[in-house]
TORKOLGU-719742 format. One line per 10 residues: number of its first residue (from 1); their letters; for each residue x, z, y of N, C-alpha, C, CB. Coordinates in Angstrom, 1 decimal. Each point is the difference from the previous one (the first is absolute). Last residue first. Glycine has a CB too. Layout:
<recs>
NUM) A) X,Z,Y,X,Z,Y,X,Z,Y,X,Z,Y; ...
</recs>
This chain:
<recs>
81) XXXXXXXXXX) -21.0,-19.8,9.2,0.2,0.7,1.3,-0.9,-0.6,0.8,2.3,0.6,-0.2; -1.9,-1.8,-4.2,-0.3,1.8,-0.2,0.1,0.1,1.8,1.5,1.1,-2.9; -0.5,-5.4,1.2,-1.7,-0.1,0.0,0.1,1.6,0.3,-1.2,-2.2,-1.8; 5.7,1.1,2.3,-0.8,-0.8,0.9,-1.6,0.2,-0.3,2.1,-1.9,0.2; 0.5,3.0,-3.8,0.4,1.1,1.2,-0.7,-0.4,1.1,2.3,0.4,-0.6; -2.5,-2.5,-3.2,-0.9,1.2,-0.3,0.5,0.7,1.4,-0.2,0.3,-3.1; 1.8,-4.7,1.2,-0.6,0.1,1.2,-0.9,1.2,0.6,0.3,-2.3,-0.6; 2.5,1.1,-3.2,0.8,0.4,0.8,-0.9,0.0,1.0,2.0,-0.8,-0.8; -3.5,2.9,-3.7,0.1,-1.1,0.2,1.1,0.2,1.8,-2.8,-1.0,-1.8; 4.5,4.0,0.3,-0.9,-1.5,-1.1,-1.6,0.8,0.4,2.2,-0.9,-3.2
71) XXXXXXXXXX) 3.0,2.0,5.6,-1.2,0.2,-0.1,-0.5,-0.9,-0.4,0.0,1.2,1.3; 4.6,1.1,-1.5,-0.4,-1.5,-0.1,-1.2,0.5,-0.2,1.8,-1.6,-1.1; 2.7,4.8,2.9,-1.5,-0.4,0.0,-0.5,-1.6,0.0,0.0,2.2,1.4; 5.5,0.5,-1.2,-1.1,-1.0,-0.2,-1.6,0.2,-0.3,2.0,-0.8,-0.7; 3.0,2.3,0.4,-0.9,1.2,1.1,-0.8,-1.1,0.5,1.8,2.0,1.1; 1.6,-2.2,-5.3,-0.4,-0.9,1.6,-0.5,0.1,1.1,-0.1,-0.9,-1.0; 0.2,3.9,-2.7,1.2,-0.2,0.0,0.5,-1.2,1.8,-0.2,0.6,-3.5; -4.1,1.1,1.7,0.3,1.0,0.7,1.8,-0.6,0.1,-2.3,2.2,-0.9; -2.7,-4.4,0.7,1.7,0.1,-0.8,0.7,0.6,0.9,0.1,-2.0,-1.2; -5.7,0.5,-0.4,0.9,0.8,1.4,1.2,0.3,-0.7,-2.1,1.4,1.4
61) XXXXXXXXXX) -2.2,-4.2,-1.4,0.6,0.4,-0.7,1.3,0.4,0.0,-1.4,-1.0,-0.6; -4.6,0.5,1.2,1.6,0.0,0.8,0.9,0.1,-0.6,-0.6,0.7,1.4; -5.2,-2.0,-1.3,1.1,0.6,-0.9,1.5,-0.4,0.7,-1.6,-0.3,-2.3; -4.0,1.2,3.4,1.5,-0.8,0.2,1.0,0.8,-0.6,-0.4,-1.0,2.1; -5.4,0.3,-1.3,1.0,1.3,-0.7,1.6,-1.2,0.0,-2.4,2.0,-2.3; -2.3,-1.2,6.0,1.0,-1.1,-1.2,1.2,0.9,-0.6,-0.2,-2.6,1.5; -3.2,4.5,2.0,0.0,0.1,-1.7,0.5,-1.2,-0.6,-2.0,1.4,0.0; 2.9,-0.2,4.6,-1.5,-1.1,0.1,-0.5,-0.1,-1.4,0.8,-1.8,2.0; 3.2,4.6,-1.1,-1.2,0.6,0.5,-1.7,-0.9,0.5,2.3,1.7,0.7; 1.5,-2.1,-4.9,0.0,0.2,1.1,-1.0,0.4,1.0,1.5,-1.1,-0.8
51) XXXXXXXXXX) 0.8,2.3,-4.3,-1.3,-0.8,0.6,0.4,0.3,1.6,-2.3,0.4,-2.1; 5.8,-0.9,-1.4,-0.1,0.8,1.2,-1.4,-0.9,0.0,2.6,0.8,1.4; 1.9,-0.2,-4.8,-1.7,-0.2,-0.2,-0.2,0.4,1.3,-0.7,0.4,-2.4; 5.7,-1.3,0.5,-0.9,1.1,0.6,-1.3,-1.0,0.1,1.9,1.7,1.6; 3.3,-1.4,-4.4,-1.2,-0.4,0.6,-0.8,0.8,0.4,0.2,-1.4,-1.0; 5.1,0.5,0.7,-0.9,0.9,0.0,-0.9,-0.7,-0.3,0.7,1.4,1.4; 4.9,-1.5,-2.2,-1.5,-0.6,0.6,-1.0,0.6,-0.3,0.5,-1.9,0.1; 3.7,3.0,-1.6,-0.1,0.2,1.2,-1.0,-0.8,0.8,2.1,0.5,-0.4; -0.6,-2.9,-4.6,0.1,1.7,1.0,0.2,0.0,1.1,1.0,1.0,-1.4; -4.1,-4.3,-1.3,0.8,0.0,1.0,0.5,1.4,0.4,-1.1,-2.0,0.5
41) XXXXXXXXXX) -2.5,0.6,-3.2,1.0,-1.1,-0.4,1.3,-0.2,0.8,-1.9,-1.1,-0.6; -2.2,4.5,0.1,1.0,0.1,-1.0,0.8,-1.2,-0.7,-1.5,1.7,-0.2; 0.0,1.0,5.4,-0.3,-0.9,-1.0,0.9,-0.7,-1.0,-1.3,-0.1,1.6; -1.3,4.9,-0.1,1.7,-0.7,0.4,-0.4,-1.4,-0.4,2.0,2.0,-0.6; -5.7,0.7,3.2,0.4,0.1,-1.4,1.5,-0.7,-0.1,-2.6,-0.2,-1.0; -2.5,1.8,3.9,1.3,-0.2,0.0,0.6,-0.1,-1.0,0.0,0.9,1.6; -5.5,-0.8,0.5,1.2,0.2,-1.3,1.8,-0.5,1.0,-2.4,-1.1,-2.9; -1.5,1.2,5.4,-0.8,0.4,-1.1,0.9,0.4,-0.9,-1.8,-1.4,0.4; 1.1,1.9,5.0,1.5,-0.3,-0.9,-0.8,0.7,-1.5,2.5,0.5,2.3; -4.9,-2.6,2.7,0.0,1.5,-1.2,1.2,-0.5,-1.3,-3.4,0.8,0.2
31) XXXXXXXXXX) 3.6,-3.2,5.7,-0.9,0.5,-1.5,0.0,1.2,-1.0,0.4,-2.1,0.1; 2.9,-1.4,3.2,-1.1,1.0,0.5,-1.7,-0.5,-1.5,1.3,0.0,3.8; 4.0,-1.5,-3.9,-1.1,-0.9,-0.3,-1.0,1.3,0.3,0.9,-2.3,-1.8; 3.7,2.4,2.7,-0.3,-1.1,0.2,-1.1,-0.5,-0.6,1.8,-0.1,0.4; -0.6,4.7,-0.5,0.1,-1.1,1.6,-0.2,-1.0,-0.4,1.5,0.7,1.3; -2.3,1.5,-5.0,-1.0,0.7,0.8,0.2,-1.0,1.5,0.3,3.0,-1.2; 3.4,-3.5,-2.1,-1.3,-0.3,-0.1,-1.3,0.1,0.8,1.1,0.3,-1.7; 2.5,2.4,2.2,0.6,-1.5,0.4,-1.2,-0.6,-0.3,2.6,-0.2,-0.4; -2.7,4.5,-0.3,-0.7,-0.2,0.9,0.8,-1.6,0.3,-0.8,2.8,0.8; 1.0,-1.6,-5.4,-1.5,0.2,0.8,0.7,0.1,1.0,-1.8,1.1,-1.2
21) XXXXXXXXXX) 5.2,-1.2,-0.2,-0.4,-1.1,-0.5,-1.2,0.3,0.3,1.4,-0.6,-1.7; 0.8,4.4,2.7,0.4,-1.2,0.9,-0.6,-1.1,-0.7,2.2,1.0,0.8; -2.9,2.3,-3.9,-0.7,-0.1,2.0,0.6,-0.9,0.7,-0.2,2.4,0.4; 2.2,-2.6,-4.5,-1.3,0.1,0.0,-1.0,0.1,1.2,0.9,0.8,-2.0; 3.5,0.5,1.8,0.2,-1.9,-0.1,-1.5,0.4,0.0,2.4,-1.5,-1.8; -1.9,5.7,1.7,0.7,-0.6,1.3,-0.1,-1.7,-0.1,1.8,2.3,0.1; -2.3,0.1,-4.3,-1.2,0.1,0.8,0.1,-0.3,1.7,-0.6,1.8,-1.9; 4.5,-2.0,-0.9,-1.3,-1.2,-0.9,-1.2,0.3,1.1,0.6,0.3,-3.2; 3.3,2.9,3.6,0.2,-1.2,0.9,-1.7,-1.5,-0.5,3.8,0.8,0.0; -3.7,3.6,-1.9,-0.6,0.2,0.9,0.6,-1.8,1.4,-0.2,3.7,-1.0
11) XXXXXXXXXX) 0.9,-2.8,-3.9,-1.4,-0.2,0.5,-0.5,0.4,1.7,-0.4,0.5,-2.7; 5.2,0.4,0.3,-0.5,-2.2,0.3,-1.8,0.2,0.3,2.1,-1.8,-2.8; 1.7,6.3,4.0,-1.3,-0.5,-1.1,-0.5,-1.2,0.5,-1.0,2.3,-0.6; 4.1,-0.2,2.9,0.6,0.4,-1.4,-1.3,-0.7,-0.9,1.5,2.7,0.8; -0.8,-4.0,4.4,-0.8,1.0,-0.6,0.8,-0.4,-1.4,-2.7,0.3,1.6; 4.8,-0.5,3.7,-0.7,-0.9,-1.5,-0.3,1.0,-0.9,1.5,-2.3,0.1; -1.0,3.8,5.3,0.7,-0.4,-1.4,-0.6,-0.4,-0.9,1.1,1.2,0.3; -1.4,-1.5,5.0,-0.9,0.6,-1.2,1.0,-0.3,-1.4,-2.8,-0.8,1.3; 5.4,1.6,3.5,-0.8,-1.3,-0.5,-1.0,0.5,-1.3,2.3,-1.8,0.8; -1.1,4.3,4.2,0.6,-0.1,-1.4,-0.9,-1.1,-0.4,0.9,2.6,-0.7
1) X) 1.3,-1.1,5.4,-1.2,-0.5,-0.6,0.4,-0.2,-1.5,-0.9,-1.1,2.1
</recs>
């Protein structure tokens, strides 16, 4: 079995973080994925925008170094489900 070899080009690993960051988002808060973005107080942290599917829009903030998800407000998970 062979293993996939690492790509020569940083945009294609960037677009791999990137998907993987939408669908982590996507799990933990079922909805439409409005924006994504880095955040510019923290390397390796994300932000994500998610209206959910009762249309509260929740904001997450996703660290890829910690492999962490913080959902704002906190109780957005319990009212979305």
């Amino acid at each position: 079995m062979s293993t996939p070899s690492l790509s020569a080009d940083p945009r294609i690993g960037l677009a791999r973080t990137r998907r993987m960051l939408e669908d982590t988002a996507l799990a933990a808060v079922p909805g439409l994925l409005l924006s994504l973005s880095t955040d510019q107080g923290a390397e390796g942290r994300w932000i994500a925008q998610v209206r959910s599917t009762t249309g509260e829009h929740v904001t997450l903030r996703l660290d890829r170094e910690l492999l962490t998800v913080e959902i704002l407000p906190a109780d957005a998970v319990s009212r979305a489900a």
